[in-house]
C-alpha positions in Angstrom: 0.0 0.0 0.0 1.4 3.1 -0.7 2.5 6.2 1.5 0.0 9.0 1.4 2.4 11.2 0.6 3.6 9.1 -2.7 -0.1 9.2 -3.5 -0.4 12.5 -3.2 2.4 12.8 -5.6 1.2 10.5 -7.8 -2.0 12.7 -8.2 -0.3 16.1 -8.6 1.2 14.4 -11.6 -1.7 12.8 -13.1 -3.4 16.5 -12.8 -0.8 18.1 -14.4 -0.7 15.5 -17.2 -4.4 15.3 -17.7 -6.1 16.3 -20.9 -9.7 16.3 -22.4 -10.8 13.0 -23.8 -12.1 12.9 -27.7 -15.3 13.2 -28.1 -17.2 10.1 -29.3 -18.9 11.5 -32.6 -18.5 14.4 -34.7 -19.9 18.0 -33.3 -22.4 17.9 -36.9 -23.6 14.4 -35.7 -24.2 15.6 -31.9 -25.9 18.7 -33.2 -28.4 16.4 -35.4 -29.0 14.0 -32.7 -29.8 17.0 -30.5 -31.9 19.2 -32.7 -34.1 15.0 -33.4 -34.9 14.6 -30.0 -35.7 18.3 -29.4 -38.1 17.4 -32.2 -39.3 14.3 -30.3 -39.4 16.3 -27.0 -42.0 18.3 -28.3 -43.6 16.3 -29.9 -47.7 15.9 -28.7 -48.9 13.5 -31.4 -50.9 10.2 -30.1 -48.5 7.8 -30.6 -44.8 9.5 -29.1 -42.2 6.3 -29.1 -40.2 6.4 -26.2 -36.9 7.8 -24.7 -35.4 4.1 -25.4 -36.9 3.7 -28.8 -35.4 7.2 -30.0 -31.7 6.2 -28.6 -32.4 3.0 -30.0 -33.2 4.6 -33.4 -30.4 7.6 -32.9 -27.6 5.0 -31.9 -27.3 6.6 -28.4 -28.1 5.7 -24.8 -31.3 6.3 -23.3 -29.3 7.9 -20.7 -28.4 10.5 -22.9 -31.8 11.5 -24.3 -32.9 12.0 -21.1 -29.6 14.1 -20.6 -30.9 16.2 -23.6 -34.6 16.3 -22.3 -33.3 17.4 -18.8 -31.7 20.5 -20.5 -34.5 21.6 -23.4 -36.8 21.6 -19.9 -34.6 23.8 -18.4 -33.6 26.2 -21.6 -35.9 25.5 -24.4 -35.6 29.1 -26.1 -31.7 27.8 -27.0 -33.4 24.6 -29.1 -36.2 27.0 -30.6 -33.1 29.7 -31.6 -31.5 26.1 -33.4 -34.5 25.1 -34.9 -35.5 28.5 -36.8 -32.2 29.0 -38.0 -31.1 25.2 -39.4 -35.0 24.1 -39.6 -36.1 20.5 -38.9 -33.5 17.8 -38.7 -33.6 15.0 -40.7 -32.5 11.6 -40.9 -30.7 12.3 -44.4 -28.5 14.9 -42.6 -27.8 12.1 -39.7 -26.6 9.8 -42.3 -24.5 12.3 -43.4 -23.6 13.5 -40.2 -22.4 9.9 -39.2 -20.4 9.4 -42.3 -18.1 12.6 -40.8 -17.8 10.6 -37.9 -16.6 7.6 -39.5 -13.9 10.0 -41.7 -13.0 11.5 -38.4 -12.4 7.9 -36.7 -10.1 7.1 -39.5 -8.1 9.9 -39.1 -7.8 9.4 -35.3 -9.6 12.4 -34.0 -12.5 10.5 -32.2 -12.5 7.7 -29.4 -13.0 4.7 -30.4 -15.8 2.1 -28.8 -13.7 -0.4 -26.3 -13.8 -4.0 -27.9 -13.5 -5.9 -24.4 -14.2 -5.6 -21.1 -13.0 -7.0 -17.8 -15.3 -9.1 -15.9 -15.6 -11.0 -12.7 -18.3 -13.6 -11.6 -18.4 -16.4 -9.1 -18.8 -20.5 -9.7 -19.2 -21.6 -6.4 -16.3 -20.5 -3.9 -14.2 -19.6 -6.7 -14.2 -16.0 -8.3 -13.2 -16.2 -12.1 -12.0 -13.3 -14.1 -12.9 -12.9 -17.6 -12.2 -10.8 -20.7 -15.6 -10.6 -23.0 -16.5 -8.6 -25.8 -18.8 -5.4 -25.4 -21.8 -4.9 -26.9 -19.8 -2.3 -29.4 -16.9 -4.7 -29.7 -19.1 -7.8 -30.7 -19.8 -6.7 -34.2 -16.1 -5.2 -34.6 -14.5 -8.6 -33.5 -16.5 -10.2 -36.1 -16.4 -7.9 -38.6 -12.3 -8.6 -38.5 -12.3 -12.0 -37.7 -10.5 -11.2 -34.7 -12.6 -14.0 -32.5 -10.0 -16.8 -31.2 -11.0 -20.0 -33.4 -12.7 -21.6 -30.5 -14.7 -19.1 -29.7 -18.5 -19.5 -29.3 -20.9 -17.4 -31.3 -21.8 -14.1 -29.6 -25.5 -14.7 -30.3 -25.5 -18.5 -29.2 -26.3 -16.7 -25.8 -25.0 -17.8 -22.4 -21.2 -19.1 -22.3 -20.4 -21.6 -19.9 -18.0 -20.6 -17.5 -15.5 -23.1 -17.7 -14.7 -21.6 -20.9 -12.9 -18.3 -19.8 -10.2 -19.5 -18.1 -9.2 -21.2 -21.1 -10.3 -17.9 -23.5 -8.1 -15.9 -20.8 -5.0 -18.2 -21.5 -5.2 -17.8 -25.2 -5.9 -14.9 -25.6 -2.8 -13.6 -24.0 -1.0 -15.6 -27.0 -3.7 -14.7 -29.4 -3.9 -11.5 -31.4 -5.8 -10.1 -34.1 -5.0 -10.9 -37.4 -3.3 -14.0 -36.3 -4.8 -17.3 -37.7 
């Protein structure tokens, strides 16, 4: 366990070193996503979908249309301003919004999704560690064949869990690309 003192330290230089992440899309696609669920928001017709179904449709987190809906309750006039000068979005200018987010991926100016994640869960009295794919990562892994040869299919659902220890093995020898 380290000293306070070194952990102090240690934190002064991880303040002075720290920077902004990147964003995870392009500022047009945020501003298109933004100005669709403002048009959502206020929306009063008799069949309104909901806050899940619109970041399902969107691509984003339901946790962040109700980020969006939290602000246009507390300053609509700023999504009224937007909307009389751009107009209505549309889902033609969020295609085209998305494809500047995949050009600025390439180039390396946005974050990119993580592929795996760290998980722990318990078989009996042992506690097992396990490297799995996220929910992002699942279609990228496949989409490069970077899934161990062994592997079972992502959609096949549950994995048993004798089968990590042995994933975590390999895959410390495994990497992409190699067959």
């Amino acid at each position: 366990m380290p000293s306070p003192e070194t952990s102090r330290r240690n934190l002064q230089k991880a303040r002075a070193r720290w920077r902004q992440p990147r964003p995870w899309r392009s500022y047009q696609e945020t501003r298109v996503i933004t100005r669709l669920v403002w048009q959502w928001f206020k929306y009063q017709g008799p069949r309104k979908s909901s806050g899940r179904a619109v970041g399902r449709w969107l691509g984003v987190s339901h946790t962040y249309i109700q980020k969006l809906v939290r602000e246009f309750a507390i300053d609509p006039n700023k999504m009224q301003r937007e909307e009389r000068i751009y107009g209505p979005a549309t889902f033609e200018r969020l295609r085209h919004a998305q494809e500047e987010t995949r050009k600025e991926k390439e180039r390396g100016w946005l974050r990119r999704p993580r592929l795996w994640k760290t998980v722990e869960f318990k078989v009996g009295d042992n506690v097992l560690r396990a490297v799995v794919p996220t929910k992002a990562g699942a279609g990228a892994v496949a989409a490069h064949n970077a899934v161990p040869p062994d592997a079972p299919a992502w959609a096949a659902g549950p994995v048993s869990p004798h089968y990590f220890p042995v994933h975590i093995r390999r895959r410390r020898r495994w990497r992409p690309g190699m067959q």
